[in-house]
Backbone bond lengths (Angstrom), bond angles and torsions (degrees), N, CA, C in turn:
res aa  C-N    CA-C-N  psi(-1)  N-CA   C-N-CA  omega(-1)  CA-C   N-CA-C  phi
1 X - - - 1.459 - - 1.528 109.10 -
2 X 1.525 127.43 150.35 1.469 115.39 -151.07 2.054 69.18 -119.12
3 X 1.403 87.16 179.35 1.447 115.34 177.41 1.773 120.39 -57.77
4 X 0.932 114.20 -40.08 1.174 133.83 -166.93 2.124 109.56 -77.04
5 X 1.474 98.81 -59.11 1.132 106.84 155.59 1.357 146.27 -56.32
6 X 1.137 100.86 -41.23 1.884 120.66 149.19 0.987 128.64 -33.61
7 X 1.746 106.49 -64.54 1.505 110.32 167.70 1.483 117.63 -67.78
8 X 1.372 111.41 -53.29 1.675 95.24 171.18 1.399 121.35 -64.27
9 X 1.120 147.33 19.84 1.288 142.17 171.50 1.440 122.44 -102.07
10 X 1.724 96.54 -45.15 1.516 125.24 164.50 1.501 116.94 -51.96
11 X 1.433 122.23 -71.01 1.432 138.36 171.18 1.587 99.97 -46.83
12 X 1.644 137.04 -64.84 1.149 129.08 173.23 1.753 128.56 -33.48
13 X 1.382 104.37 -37.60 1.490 120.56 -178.48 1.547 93.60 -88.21
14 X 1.221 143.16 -3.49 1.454 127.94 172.97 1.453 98.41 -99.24
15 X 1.460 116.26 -51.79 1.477 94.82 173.62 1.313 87.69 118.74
16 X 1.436 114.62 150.98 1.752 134.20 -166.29 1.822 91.83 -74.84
17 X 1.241 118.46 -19.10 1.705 107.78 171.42 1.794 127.08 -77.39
18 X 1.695 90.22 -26.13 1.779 81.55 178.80 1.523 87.63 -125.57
19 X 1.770 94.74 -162.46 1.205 113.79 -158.65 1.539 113.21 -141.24
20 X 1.257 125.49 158.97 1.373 117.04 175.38 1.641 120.19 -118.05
21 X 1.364 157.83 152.48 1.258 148.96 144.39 1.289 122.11 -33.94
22 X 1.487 116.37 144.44 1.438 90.63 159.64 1.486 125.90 -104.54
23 X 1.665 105.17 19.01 1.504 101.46 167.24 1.863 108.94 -91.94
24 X 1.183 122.54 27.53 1.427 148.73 -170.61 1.186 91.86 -87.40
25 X 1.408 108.93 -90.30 1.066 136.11 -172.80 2.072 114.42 -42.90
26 X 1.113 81.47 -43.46 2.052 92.69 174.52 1.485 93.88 -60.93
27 X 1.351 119.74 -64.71 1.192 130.12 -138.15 1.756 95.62 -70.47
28 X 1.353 115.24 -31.05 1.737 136.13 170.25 1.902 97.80 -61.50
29 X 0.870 127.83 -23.23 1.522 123.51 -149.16 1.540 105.17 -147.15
30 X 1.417 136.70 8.56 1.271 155.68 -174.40 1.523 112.41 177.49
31 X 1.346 118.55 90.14 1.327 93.63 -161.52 2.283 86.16 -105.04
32 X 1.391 117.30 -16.21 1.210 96.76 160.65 1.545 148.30 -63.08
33 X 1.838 92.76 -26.29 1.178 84.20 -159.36 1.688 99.35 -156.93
34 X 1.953 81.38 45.20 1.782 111.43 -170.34 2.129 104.34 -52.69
35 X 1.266 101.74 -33.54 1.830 97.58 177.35 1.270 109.63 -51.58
36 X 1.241 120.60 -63.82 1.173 117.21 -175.40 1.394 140.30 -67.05
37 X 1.781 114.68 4.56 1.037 119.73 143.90 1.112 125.47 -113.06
38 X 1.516 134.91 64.47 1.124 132.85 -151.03 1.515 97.94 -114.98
39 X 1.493 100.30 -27.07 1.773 115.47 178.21 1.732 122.04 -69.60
40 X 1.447 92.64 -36.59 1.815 113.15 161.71 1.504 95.94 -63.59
41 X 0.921 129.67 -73.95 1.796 124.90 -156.81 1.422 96.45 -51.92
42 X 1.721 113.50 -41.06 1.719 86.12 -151.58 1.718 105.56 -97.31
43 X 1.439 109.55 1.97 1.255 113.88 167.19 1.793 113.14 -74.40
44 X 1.114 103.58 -46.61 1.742 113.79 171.97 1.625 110.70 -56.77
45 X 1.064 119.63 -29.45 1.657 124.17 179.86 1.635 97.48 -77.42
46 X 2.016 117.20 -67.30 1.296 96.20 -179.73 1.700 130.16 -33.05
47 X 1.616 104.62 -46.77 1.451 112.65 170.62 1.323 133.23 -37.27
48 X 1.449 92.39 -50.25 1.960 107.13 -178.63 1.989 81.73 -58.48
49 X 1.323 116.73 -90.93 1.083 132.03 -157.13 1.777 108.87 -28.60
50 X 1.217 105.23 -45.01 1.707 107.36 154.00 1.513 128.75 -27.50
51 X 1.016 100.95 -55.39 1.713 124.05 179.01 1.456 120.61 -99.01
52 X 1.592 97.37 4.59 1.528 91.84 166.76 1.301 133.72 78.25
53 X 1.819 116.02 21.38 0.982 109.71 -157.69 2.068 80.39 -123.36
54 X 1.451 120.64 -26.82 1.568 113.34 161.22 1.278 117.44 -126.27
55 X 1.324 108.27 164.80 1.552 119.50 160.15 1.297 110.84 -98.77
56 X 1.524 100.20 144.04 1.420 105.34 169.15 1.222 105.94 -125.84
57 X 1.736 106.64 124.56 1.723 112.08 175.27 1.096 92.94 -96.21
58 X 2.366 84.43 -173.29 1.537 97.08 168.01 1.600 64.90 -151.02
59 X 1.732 110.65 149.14 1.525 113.89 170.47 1.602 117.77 59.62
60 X 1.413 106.16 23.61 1.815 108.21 -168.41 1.410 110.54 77.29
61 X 1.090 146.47 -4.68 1.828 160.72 -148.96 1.480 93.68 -120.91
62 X 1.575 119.49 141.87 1.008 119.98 178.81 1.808 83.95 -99.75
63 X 1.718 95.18 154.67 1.340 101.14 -175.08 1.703 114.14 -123.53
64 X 1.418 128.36 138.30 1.086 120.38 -169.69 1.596 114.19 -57.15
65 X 1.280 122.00 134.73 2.120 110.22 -162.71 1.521 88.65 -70.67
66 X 1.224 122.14 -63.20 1.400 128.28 -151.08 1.942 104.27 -32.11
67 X 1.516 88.39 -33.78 1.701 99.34 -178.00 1.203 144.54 -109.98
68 X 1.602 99.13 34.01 1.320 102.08 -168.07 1.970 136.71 -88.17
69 X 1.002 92.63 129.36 1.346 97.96 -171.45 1.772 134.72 -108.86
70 X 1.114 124.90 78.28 1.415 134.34 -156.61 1.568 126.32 98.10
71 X 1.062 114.02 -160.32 2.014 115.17 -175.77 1.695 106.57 -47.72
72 X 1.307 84.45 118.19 2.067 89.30 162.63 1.403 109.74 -132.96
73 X 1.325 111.74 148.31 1.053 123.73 159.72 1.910 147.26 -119.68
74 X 1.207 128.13 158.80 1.517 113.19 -140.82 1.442 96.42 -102.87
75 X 1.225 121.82 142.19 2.081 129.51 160.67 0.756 106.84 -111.61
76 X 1.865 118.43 143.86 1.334 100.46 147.60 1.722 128.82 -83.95
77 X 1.313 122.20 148.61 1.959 109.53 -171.06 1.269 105.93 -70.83
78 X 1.485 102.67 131.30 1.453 100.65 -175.82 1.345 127.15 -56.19
């Protein structure tokens, strides 16, 4: 299963109310050496969220990607 699918599959099964990590998702799909792709996951999430298929908060707030700064987490849009 590639990165992209993961997260949308994962976030879909939580449901437009919660949310998932995206060291979740690494840790689902790298579970040795999940840090070091943590930059792949969360670049592939901005993407989805590009196209409209997640949100990415911070604090329940969707957050602008271009600017993100510390813990985020992934939705799927309802």
């Amino acid at each position: 299963m590639d990165i992209s699918s993961t997260i949308l599959s994962t976030a879909a099964k939580r449901g437009p109310e919660k949310s998932t990590c995206p060291s979740e998702i690494a840790r689902m799909l790298f579970p040795n050496d999940w840090r070091k792709q943590m930059k792949a996951v969360l670049d592939t999430a901005i993407e989805l969220h590009r196209q409209g298929k997640v949100v990415i908060t911070q604090k329940g707030i969707p957050v602008e990607v271009d600017h993100i700064k510390g813990p985020v987490r992934i939705k799927i849009r309802e």
